[in-house]
N, C-alpha and C positions, 0 to 999 in steps of 0.2 A: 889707648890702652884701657883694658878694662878695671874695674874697681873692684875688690871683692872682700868682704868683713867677713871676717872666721870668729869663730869662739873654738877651744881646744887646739891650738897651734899649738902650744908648746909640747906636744908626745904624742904618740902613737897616730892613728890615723889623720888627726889636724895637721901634726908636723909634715906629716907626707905628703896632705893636699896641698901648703904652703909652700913647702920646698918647690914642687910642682910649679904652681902660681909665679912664684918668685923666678925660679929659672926662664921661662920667657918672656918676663919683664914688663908683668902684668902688674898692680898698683895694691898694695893691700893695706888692711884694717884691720890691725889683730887685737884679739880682749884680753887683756890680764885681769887677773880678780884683784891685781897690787900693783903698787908703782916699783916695786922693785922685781916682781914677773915681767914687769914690762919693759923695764931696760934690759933682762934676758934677751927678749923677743927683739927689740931693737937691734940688741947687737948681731943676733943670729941672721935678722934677713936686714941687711945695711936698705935704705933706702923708704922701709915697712912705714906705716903711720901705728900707733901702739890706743886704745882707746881703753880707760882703767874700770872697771866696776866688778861687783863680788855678785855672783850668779846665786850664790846661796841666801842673797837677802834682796830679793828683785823690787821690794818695796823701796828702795834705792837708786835703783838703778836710772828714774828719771833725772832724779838730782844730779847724781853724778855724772850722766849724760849731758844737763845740762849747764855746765862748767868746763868742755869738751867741745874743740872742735869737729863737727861730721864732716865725712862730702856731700858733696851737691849734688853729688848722685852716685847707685846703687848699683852694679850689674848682676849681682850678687852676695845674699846674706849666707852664709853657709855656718849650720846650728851642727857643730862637731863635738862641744865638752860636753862630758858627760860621769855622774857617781855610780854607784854602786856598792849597795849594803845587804849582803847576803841573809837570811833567819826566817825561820817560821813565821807566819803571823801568832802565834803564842808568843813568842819572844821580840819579836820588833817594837822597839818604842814608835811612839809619837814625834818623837827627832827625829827618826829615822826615816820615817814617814814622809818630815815636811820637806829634811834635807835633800830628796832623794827629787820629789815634786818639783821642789824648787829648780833646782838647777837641772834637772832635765826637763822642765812642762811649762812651769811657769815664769823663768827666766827667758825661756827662748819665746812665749808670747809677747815678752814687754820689750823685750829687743828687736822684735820685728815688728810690733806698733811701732816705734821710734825710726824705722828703716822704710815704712813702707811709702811716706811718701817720695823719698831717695830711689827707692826702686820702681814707681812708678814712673818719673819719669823717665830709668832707662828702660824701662818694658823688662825690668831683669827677672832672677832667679830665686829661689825661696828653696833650698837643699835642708832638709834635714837628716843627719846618719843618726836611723834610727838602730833597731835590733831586731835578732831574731826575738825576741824575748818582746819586741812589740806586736809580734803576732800569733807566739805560744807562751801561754806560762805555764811553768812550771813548780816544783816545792819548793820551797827556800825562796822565791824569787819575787813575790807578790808584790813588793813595794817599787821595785825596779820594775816589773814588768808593768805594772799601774801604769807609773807614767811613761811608761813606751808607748803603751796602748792610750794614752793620754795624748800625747804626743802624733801619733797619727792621726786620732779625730780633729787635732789642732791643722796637718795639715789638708787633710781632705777639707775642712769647714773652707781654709783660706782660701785652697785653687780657686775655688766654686764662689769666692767672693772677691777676687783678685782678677780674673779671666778677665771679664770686659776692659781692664786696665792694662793688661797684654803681662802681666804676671806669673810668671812660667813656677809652679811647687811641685819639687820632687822629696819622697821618701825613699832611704836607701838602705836596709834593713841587711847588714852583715852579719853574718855570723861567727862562731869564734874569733876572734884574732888577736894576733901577736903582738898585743900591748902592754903596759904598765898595767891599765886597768886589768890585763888578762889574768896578768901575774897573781893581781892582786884576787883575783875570783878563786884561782884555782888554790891559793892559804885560804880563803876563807873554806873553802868546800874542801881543805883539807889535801888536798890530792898534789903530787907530782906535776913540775911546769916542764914541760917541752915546746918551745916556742915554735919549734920543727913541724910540728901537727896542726897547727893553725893557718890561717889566712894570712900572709904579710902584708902589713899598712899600707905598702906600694901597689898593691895589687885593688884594696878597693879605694886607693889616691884617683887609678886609672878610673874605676867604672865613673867616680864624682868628674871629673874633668871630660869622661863622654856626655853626661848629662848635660855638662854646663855648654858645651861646643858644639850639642845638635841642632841643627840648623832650626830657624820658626816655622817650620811648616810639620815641627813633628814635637813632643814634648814626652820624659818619659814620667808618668806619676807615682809608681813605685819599682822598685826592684830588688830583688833578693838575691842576697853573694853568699854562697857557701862554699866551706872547705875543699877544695877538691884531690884533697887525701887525706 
């Protein structure tokens, strides 16, 4: 069975890819930022391993790693939480800023230092679900789409320094969808949620699970999921 650590299991698109994972009886490593998220996550997929650490303070995150058990090996790191803090840059703080970096740029780099010898040696996967907002910004969005756009040079750098070690990095760049975090965008930007108009978490659950199951003689490095209504 394969082994696969998630970050953002617990809602919207993690939970999808999890449930996924879980149903064919595949081994997983889920992150809560809390030991009481992570008896959540316990109880939701029976059998799950839970690994505790807070993404918004990644200077930590060794520590607390190391007071945890890992496995012994990796088939897959898959980088799914993710923030979101809407404003102008006139009005964005410096929190905002760091909160936003953190847990989307520079948490998911210290988390897969910590992973990559695990994934070396199963020759695994390196998935990040990035955004559309990793490859266009727009007003309002500058501090979120930073680190999107952060976030893909992180993993273009890695392929290309992972490859000779048979390390497969995909970027997976969806756009709108039907999540918590969606909810939450469309109060900040003030507007009407219709969760109807969006992408369902099941739908790019599926595109991550074609990444991870296509065979080694093909790999894909990025891919873009849009609306299709």
């Amino acid at each position: 069975m394969a082994t696969h650590v998630i970050t953002g299991a617990g809602s919207g698109i993690g939970a999808a890819v999890a449930r996924r994972l879980h149903a064919r009886g595949d081994d997983l490593v889920l992150h809560a930022r809390d030991a009481g998220r992570a008896k959540d996550l316990a109880a939701e997929f029976p059998g799950a391993t839970t690994l505790v650490g807070d993404l918004a303070d990644p200077d930590k995150l060794s520590w607390a790693f190391s007071h945890q058990a890992l496995p012994d090996r990796v088939d897959s790191l898959l980088h799914i939480a993710g923030v979101v803090d809407l404003g102008p840059v006139s009005e964005l703080t410096p929190k905002s800023w760091r909160h936003q970096l953190n847990v989307n740029l520079i948490a998911p780099a210290e988390v897969t230092r910590h992973f990559l010898p695990q994934l070396r040696v199963a020759r695994g996967h390196v998935l990040f679900v990035n955004s559309g907002a990793g490859l266009n910004a727009h007003a309002d969005w500058s501090a979120y789409a930073a680190s999107k756009h952060g976030l893909k040079a992180l993993a273009d750098s890695l392929r290309q320094e992972e490859r000779a070690n048979g390390v497969r990095v995909t970027s997976v760049y969806p756009g709108r969808t039907a999540t918590p975090m969606q909810a939450k965008v469309h109060q900040q930007e003030g507007k009407p949620y219709d969760p109807s108009g969006w992408i369902e978490p099941e739908s790019v659950a599926t595109t991550v699970l074609m990444c991870l199951d296509l065979p080694r003689d093909a790999e894909v490095n990025d891919l873009t999921v849009r609306p299709g209504r």
